[in-house]
RODO-2510 file (C-alpha; in nm, 4 decimals, decimal comma):
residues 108
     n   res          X          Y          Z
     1     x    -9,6863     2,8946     4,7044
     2     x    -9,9349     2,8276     4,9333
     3     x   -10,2709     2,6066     4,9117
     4     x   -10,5502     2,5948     5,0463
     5     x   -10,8191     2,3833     4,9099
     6     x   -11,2096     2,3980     4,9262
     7     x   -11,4198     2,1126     4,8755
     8     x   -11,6736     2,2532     4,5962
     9     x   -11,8747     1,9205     4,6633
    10     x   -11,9151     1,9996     5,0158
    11     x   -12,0673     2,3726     4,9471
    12     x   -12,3940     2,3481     4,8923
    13     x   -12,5341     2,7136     5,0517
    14     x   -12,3552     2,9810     5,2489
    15     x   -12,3609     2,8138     5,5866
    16     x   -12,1527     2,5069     5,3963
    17     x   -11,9273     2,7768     5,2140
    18     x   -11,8487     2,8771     5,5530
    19     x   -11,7620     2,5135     5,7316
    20     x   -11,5393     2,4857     5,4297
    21     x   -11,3754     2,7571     5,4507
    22     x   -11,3182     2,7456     5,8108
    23     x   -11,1807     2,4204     5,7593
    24     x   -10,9654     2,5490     5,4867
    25     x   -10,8099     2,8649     5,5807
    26     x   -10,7806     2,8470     5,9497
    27     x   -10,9883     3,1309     6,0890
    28     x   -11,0319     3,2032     6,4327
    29     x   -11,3545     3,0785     6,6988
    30     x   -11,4709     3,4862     6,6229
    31     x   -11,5082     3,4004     6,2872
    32     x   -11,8645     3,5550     6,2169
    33     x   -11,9744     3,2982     5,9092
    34     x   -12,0273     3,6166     5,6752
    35     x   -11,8793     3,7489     5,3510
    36     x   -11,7888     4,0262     5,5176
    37     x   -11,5972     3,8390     5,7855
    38     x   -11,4357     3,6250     5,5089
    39     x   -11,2916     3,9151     5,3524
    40     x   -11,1693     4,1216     5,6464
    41     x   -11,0034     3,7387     5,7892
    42     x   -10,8495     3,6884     5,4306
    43     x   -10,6991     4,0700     5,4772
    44     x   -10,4632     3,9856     5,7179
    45     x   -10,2659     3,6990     5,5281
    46     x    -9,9395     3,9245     5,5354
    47     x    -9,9853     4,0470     5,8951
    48     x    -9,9871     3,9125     6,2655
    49     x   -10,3082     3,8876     6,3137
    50     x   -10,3180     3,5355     6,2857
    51     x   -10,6742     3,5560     6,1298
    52     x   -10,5847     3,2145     5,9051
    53     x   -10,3476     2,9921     5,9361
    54     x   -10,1415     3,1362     5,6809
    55     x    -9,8589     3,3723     5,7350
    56     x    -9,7816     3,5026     5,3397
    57     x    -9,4332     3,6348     5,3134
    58     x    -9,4200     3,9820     5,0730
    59     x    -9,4888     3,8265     4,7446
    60     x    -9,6298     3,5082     4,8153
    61     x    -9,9474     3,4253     4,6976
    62     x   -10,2140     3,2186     4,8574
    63     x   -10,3511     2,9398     4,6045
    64     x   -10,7558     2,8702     4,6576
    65     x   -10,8708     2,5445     4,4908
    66     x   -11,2327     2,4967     4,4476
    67     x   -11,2441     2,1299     4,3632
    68     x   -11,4990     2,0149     4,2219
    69     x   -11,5990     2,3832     4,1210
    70     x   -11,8528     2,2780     3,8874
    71     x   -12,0678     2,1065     4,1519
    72     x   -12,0657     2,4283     4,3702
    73     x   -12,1453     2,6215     4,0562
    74     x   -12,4272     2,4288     4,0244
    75     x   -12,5528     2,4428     4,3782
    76     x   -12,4612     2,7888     4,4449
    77     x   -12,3580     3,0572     4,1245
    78     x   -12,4291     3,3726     4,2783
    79     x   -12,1888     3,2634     4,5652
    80     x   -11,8637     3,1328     4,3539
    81     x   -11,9618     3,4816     4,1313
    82     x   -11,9250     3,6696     4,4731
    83     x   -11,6042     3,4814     4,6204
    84     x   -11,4046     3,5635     4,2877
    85     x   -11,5603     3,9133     4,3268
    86     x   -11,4127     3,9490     4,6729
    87     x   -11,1132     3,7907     4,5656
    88     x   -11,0681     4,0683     4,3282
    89     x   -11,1576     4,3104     4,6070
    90     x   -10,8968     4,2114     4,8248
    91     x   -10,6198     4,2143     4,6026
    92     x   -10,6647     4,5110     4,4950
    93     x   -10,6877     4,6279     4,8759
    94     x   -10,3068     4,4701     4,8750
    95     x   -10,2506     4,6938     4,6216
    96     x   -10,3063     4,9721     4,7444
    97     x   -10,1052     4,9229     5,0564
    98     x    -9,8236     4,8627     4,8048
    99     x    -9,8127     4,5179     4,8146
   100     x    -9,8628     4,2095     4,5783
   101     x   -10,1999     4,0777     4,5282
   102     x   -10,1712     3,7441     4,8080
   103     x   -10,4860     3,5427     4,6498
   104     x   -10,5446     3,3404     4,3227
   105     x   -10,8786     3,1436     4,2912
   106     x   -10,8122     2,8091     4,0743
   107     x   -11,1522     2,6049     3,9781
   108     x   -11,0955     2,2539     3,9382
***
């Protein structure tokens, strides 16, 4: 399984969520620092695209970490509430291309 891990200490507001995740997952210099942008870059994991640095094989599954999740829950709610929203989002987007759902969100 893969693993990518967020520092949850680190994210303090959306422009920190970003950095992190940038860090993290690999995306490319287009990356637009947006929800919207992390969702369509976190679409591709199975594909060519090379929008992370992750290349998911059929039923792999990409592990997020949030460590220290309760800090960022404590900085920022509404945005871990929206990331596991996504989350949802996109798997179920793999689902309906037939595939396996390719992300699970782990708090630590």
């Amino acid at each position: 399984m893969a693993v990518a891990e967020l520092n949850g200490a680190a994210i303090v507001d959306e422009a920190s969520f970003h950095a992190e995740s940038r860090r993290a997952f690999g995306f490319p210099e287009s990356y637009a620092d947006s929800i919207d942008a992390w969702v369509d870059c976190m679409s591709y994991l199975r594909d060519e695209e090379n929008m992370t640095k992750f290349r998911l094989k059929p039923n792999e599954v990409l592990e997020i970490v949030v460590a220290d999740a309760d800090k960022m829950k404590a900085a920022v709610p509404d945005l871990l509430e929206e990331i596991a929203f996504c989350i949802g989002g996109i798997n179920e987007r793999y689902e309906d291309y037939g595939e396996k759902p390719a992300l699970e969100l782990v708090l630590r």
